[in-house]
Backbone as CSV, one residue per row, in Angstrom:
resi,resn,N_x,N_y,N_z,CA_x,CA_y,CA_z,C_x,C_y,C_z
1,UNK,0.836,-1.178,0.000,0.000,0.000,0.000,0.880,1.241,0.000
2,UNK,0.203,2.561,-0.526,1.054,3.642,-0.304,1.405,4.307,0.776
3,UNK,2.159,5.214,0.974,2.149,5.024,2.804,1.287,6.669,2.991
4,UNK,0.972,7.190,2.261,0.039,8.168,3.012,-0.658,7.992,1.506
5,UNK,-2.099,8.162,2.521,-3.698,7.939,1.805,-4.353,9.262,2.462
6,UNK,-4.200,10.472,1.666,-5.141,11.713,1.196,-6.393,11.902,1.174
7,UNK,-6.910,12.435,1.870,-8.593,12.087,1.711,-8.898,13.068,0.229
8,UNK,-10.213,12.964,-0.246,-10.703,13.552,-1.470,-10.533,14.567,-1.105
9,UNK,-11.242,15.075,-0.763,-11.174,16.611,-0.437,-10.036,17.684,-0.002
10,UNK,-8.836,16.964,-0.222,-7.865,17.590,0.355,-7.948,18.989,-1.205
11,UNK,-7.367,20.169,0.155,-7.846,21.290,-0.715,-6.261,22.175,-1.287
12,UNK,-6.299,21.771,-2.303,-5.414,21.755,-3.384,-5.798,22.713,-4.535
13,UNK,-5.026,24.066,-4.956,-5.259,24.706,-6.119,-4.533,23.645,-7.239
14,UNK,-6.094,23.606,-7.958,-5.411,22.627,-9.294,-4.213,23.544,-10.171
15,UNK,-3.410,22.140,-10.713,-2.343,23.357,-11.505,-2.715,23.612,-12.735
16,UNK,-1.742,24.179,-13.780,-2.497,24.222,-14.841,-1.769,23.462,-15.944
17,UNK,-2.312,22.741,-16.572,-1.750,21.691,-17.537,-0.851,22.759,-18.616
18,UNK,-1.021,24.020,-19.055,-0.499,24.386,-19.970,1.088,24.580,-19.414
19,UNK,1.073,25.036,-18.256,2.294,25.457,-17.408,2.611,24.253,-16.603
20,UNK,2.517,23.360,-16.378,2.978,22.205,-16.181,4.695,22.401,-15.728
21,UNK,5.460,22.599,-16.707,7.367,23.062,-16.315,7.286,23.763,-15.353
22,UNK,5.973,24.680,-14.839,6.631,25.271,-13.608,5.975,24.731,-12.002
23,UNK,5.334,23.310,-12.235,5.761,22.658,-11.847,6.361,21.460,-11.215
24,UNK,6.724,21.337,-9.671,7.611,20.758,-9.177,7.229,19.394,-8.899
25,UNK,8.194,18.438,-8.260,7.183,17.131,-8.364,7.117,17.490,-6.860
26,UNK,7.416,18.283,-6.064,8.004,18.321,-4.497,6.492,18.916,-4.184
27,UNK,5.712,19.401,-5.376,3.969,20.088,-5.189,3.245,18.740,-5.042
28,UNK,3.885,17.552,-5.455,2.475,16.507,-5.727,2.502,15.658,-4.489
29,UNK,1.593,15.282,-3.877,1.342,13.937,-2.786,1.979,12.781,-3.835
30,UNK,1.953,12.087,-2.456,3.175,10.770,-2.735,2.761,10.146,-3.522
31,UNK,0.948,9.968,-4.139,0.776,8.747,-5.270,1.115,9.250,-6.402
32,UNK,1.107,10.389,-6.690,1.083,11.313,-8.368,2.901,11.501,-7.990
33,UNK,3.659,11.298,-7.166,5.184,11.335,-7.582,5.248,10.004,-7.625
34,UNK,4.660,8.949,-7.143,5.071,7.777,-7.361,4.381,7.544,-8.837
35,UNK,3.493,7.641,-9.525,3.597,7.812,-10.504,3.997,8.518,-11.834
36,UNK,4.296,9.545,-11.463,5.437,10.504,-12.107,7.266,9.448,-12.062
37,UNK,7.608,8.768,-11.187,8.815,8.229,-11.191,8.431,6.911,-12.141
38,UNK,7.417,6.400,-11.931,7.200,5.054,-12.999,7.369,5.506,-14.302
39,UNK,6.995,6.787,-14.257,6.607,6.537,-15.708,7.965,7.278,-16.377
40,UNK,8.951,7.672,-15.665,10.140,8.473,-15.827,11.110,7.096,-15.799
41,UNK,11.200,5.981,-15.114,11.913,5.185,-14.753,11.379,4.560,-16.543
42,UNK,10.215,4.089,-16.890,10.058,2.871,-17.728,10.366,3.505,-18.820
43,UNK,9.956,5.080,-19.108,10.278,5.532,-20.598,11.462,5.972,-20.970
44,UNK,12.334,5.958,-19.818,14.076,6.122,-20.047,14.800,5.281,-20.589
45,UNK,15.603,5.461,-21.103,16.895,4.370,-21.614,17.623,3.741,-20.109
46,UNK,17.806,2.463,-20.335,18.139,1.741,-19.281,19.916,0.900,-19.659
47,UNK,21.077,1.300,-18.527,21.436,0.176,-19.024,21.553,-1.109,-18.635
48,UNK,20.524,-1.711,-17.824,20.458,-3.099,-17.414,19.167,-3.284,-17.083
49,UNK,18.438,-3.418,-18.631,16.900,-3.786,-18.932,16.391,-4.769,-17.487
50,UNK,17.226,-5.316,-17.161,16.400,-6.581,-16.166,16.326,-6.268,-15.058
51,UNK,17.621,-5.404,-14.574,17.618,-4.712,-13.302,16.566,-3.750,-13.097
52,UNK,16.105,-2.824,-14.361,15.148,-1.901,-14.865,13.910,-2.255,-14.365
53,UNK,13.405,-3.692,-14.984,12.506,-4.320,-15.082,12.099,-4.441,-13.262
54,UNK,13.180,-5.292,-12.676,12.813,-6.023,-12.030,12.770,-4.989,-10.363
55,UNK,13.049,-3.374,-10.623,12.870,-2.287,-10.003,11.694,-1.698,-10.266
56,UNK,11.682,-1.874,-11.211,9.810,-1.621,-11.237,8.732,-2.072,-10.830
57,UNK,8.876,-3.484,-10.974,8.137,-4.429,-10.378,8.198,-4.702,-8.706
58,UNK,9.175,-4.694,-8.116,8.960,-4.299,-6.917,8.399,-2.764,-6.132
59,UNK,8.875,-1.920,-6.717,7.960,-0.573,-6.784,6.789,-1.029,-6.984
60,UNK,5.628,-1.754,-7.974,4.448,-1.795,-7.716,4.407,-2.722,-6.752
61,UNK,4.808,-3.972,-6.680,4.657,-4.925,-5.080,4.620,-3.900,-4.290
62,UNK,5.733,-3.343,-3.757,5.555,-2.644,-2.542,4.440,-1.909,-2.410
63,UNK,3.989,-1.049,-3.811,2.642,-0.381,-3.237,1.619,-0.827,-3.348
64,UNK,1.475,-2.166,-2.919,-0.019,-2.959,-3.731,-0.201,-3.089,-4.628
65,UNK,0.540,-2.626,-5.601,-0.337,-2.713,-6.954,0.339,-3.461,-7.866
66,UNK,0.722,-5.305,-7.504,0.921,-5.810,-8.474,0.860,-5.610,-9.649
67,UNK,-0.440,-6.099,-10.416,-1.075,-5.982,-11.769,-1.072,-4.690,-12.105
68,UNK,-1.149,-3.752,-11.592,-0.614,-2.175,-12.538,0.871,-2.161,-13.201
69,UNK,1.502,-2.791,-12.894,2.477,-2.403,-13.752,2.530,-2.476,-15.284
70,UNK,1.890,-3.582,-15.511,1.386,-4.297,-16.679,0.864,-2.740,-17.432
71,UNK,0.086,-2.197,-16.904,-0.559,-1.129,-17.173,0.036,0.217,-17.699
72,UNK,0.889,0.247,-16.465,1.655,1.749,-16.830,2.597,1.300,-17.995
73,UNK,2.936,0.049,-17.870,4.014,0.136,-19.008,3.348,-0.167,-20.215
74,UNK,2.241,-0.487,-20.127,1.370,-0.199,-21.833,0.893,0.842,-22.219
75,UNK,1.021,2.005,-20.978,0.595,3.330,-21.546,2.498,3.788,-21.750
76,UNK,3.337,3.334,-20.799,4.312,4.497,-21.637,4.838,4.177,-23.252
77,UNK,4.334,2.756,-23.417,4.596,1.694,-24.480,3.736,2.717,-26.093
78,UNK,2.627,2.627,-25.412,1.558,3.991,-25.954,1.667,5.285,-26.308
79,UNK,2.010,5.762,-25.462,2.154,7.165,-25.825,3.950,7.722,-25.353
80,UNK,4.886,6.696,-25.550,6.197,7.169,-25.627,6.706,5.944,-26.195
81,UNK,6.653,5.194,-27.289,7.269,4.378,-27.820,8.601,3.788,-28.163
82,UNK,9.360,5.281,-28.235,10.853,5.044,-28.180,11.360,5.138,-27.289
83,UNK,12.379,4.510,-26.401,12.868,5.277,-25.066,13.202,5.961,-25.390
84,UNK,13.696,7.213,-24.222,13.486,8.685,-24.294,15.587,8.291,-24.394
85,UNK,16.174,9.037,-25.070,17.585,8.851,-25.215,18.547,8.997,-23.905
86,UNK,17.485,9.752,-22.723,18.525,10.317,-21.405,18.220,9.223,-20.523
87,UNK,19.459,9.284,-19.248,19.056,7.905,-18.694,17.928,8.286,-17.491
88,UNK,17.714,6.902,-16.925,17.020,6.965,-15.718,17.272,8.248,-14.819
89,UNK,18.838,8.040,-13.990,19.208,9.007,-13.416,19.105,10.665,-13.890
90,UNK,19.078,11.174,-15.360,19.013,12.028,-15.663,17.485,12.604,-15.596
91,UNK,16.995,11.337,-15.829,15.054,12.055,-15.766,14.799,12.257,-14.242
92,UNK,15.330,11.479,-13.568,14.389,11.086,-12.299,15.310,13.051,-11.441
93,UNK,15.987,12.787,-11.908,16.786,14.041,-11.173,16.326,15.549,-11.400
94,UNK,15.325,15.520,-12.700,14.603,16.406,-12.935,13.379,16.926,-11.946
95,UNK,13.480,18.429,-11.435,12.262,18.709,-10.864,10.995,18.892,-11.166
96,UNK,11.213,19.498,-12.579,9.856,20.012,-13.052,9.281,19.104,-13.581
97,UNK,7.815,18.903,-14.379,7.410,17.811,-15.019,7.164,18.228,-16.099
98,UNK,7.318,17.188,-16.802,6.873,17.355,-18.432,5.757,17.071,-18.707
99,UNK,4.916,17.489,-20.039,3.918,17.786,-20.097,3.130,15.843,-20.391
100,UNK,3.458,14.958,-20.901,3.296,13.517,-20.454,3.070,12.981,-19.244
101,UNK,3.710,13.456,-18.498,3.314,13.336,-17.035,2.141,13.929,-16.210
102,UNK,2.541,15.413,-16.860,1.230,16.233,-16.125,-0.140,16.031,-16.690
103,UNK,-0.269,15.565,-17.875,-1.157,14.845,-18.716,-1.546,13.729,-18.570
104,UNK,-0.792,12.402,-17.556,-1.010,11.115,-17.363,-1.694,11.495,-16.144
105,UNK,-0.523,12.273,-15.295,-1.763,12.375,-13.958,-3.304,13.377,-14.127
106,UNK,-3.290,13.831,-14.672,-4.680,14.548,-14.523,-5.664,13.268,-15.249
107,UNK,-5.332,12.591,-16.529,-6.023,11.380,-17.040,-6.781,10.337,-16.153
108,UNK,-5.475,10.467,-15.515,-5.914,9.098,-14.104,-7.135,9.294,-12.952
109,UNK,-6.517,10.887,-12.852,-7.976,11.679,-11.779,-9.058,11.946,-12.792
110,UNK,-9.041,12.087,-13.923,-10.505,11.787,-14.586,-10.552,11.075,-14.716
111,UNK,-10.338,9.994,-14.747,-10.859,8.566,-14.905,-11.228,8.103,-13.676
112,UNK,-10.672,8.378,-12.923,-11.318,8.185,-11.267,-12.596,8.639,-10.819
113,UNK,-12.477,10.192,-11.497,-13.688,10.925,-11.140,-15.085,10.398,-12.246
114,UNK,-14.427,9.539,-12.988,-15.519,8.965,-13.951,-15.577,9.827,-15.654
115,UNK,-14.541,10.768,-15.608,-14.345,11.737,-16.841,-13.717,10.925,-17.938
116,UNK,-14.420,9.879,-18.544,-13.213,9.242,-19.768,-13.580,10.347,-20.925
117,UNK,-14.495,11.435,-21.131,-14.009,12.362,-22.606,-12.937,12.912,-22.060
118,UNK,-13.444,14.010,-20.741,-11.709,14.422,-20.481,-10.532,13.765,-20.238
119,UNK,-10.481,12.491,-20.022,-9.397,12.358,-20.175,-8.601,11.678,-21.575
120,UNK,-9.504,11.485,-22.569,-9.005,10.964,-23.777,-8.509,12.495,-25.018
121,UNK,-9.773,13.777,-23.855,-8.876,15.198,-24.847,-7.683,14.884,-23.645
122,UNK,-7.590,15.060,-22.794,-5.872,14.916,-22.195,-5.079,14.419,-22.940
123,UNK,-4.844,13.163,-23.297,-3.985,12.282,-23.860,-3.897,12.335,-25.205
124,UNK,-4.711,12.986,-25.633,-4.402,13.254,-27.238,-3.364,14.133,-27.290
125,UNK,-3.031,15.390,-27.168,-2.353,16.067,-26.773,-0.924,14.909,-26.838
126,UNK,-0.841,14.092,-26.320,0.802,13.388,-25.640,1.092,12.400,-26.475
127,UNK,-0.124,11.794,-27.242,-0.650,10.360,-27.434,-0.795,10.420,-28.943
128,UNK,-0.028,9.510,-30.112,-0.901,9.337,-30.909,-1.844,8.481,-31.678
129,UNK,-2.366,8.740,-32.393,-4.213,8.830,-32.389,-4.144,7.389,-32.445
130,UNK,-2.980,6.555,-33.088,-3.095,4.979,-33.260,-3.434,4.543,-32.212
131,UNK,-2.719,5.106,-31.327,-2.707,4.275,-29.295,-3.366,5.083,-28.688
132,UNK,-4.060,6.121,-28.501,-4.976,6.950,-27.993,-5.685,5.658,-26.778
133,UNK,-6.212,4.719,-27.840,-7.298,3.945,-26.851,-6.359,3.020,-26.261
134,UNK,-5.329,2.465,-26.337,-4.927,1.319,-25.526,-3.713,2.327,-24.186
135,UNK,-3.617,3.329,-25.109,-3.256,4.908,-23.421,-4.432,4.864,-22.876
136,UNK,-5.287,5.116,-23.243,-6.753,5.620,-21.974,-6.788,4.418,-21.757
137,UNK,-6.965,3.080,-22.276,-7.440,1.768,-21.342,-6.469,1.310,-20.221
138,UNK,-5.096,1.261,-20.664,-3.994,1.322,-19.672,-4.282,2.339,-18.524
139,UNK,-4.206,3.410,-18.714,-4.356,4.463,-16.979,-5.653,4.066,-16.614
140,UNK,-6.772,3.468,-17.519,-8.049,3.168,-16.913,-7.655,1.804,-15.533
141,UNK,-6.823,1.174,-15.990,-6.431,-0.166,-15.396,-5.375,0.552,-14.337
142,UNK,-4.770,1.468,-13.996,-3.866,2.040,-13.540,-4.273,3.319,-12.353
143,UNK,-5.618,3.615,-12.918,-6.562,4.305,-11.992,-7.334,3.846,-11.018
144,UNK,-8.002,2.561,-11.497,-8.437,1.476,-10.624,-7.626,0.888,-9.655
145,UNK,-6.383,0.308,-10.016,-4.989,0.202,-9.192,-5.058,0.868,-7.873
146,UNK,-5.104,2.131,-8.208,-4.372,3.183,-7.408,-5.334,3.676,-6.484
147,UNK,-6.994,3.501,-6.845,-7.764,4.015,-5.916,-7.970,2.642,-4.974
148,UNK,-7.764,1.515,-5.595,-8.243,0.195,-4.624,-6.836,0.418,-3.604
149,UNK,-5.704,0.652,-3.869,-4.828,1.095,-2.879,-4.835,2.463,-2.293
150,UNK,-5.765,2.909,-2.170,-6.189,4.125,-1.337,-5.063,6.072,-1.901
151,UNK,-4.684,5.194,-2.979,-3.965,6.314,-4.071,-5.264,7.460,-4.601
152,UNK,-4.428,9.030,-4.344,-5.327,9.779,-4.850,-4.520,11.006,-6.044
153,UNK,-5.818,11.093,-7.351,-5.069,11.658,-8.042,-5.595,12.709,-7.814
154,UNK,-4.872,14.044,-8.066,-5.962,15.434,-8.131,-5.984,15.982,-9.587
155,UNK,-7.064,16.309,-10.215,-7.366,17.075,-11.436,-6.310,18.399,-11.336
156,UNK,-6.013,18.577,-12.576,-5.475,19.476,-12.996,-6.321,20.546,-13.730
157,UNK,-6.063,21.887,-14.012,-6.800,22.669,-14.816,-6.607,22.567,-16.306
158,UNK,-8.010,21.939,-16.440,-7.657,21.483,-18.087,-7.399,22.739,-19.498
159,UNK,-6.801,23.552,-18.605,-6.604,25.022,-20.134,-6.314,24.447,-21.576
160,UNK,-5.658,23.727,-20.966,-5.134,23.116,-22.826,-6.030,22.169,-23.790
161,UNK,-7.285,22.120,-22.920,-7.740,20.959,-23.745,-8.672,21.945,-24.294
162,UNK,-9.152,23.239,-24.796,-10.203,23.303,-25.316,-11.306,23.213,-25.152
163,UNK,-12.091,23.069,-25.530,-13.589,23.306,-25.425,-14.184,21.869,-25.389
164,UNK,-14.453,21.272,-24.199,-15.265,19.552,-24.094,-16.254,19.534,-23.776
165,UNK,-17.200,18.909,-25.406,-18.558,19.231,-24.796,-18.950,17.974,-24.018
166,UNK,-20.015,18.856,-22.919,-20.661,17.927,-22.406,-20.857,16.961,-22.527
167,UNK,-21.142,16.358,-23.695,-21.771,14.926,-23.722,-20.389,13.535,-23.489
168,UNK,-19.125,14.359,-23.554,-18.480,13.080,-23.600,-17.681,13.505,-22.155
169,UNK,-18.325,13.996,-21.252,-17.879,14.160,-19.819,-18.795,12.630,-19.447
């Protein structure tokens, strides 16, 4: 399990997805940096794939969430296909977040909150249109994860997505 569980209501100014670089991961509760590091750890260049592997996979053991891993790594599989050329250590050492990240976590809190239009305009944006759906079905499987382990995501301010009509909220 994660070791601190957030109640909903914790009162948080959402950030804003367009400005995302400014910021920090040191702003997010422990489930949205623990998922911010997965997804920084799996889409990096590795040089000892198994060691890689097999650090990840205990990262989800430890937080309950066996069967998510499966998950996150079919969304970074999705919507980051190539590893990213810098290593592990170079991403993870980064403060600010990139806009994939700040885009995965707000996805996950709409999908929690029951928002799959908003979160499929999220991921378009990061995602393309080939894997669009097997990105949203992955964090769908990855959202579920995270709330049955008492993981909370918080919405972000969706500025960048445009205009979502109603009907696919």
């Amino acid at each position: 399990m994660l070791d601190t569980v957030e109640a909903p209501d914790t009162h948080r100014a959402p950030f804003d997805l367009d400005r995302c670089q400014e910021v920090s991961v040191c702003d997010l509760n422990d489930t949205e940096r623990f998922v911010v590091w997965a997804i920084r750890w799996r889409s990096s260049d590795q040089d000892d794939e198994e060691f890689a592997d097999a650090c990840l996979q205990d990262s989800f053991d430890r937080a309950g969430m066996h069967a998510a891993k499966q998950a996150l790594e079919q969304f970074v599989c999705a919507a980051c296909p190539h590893r990213l050329a810098c290593s592990a250590l170079q991403r993870l050492g980064c403060w600010r977040l990139k806009p994939l990240e700040a885009r995965a976590l707000h996805a996950i809190a709409c999908l929690q909150a029951g928002l799959i239009g908003e979160a499929w305009h999220t991921l378009r944006v990061v995602c393309p249109d080939a894997r669009l759906q097997v990105a949203l079905e992955s964090l769908q499987d990855m959202a579920a994860a995270l709330a049955r382990s008492g993981g909370v995501i918080h919405r972000w301010q969706p500025t960048g997505l445009g205009a979502i009509p109603a009907a696919v909220h």
